[in-house]
N, C-alpha and C positions, 0 to 999 in steps of 0.2 A: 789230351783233347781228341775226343773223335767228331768226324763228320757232324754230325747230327746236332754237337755241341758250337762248332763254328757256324755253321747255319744260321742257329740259333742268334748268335753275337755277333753274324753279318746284318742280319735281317734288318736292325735297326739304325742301319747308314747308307748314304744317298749310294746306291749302285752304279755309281761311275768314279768314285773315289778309286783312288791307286793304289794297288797293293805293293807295300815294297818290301823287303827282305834284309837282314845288317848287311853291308861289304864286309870285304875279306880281314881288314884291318882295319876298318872306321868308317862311316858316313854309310849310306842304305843305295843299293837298287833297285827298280821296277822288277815286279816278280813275272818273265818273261815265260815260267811253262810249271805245267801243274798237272802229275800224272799220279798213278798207279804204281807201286813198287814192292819190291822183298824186302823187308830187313832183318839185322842180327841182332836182339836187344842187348844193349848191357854190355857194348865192346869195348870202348873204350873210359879207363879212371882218370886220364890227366886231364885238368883244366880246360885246358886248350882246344878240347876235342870235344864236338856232341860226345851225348853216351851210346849213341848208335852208329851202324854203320848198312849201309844199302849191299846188296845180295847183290852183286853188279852181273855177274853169270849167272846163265837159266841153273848152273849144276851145282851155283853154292849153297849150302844149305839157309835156312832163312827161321826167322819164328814167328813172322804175320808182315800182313803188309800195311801200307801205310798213303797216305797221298801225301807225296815231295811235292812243297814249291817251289820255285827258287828260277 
């Protein structure tokens, strides 16, 4: 999903609703920051793990970015 597509499938809900995010092991948080970022596509295969992983240093290299909630 990009921008333009979230937009799209915000637009049609009351704009004060909460945004929240899964927890770490069960039950959701309020999604407290929402930026700009680098990431690595395609890093990680186990279950357990998104398939990406964020460029945490200006020198790692990256494949595009992306907007992190969370």
């Amino acid at each position: 999903m990009n921008v333009k597509q979230l937009i799209e499938k915000l637009q049609g809900y009351d704009p004060e609703l909460m945004v929240i995010v899964s927890g770490y092991e069960g039950g959701v948080n309020e999604a407290e920051h929402a930026g700009q970022v680098k990431i690595k596509l395609n890093t990680f295969t186990e279950w357990y793990y998104g398939k990406h992983d964020v460029a945490y240093s200006h020198t790692d290299p990256f494949d595009c970015e992306a907007i992190y909630i969370h």
